[in-house]
Phi, psi and omega in degrees: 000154197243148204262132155234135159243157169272131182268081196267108152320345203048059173255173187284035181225301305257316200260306200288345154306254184348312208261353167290296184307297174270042178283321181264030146103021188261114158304140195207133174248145242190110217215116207293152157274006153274018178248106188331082143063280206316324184293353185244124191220099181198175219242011193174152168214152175218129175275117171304141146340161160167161216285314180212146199286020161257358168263356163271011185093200166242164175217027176314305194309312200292340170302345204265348170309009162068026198225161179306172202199121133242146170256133181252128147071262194260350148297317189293323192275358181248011166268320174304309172313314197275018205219354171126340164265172214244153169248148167198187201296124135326154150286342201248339174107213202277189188323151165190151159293110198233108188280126175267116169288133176279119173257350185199075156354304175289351187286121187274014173260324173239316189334316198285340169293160186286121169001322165233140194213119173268144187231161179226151201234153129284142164229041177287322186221155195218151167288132166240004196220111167275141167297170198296154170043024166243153180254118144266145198275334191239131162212181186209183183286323183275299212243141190270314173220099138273017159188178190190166178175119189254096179289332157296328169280331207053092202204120211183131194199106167246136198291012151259170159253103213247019174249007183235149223265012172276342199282067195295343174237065177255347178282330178297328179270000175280322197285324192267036181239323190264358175257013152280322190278327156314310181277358196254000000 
């Protein structure tokens, strides 16, 4: 059974991230961001949301596991951060229903979604620079990369939340997230 843990940001989705996988039968585990790399033994990771990117820390270490990596919201912005690209303040502010254009079909974490996808988002602080060698996959009216994704790395981050029922394909991306962790 392929194992995914979470990585808790202390955002307010953090256990529905946790109680989504395993609804769709995937062991899952749900791990404080102080807990050592060495200490994490799974077939995937997801960096959770959370309120600030100084209270999550760094997550270089957690990158270096040799395993898929997704970032949901302030994850995504700190595989950006932690990899040479920049985070700064949205424009747009707090949560909102947000249709995301899908950019790049072939990307196996959103490519399988419909071309236009609603989604519900924070856009307090946003990627504004993707690091060397991520592709963006998403974008909206609000956000210039509502995803990113280095398929090479299998390193993959979108600025939603895809565990909230506002979220229309958020259960496809936990499925195309675990048949990446599946393939690694």
């Amino acid at each position: 059974m392929t194992r995914i843990v979470v990585v808790d940001n202390h955002g307010q989705f953090t256990h529905l991230e946790g109680r989504t996988l395993r609804d769709l039968g995937i062991d899952t585990e749900i791990v404080d961001n102080t807990t050592p790399p060495e200490e994490i033994d799974a077939d995937g990771l997801v960096l959770s949301g959370g309120p600030d990117i100084e209270q999550a820390g760094r997550c270089a270490d957690y990158l270096d596991l040799d395993v898929p990596v997704l970032g949901i919201c302030l994850g995504m912005q700190l595989i950006a951060e932690e990899l040479g690209g920049r985070v700064g303040g949205g424009s747009y502010g707090g949560y909102a229903d947000v249709t995301v254009d899908i950019l790049d079909d072939e990307d196996p974490l959103i490519g399988p979604l419909a071309p236009e996808t609603r989604v519900w988002a924070s856009h307090a602080d946003e990627v504004k620079q993707i690091p060397e060698g991520f592709t963006r996959t998403g974008a909206s009216d609000v956000c210039d990369v509502e995803a990113m994704s280095d398929v090479d790395r299998e390193l993959y981050g979108v600025q939603w939340h895809p565990e909230v029922a506002h979220t229309e394909e958020g259960q496809a991306v936990f499925e195309n997230f675990r048949a990446r962790c599946e393939r690694a």
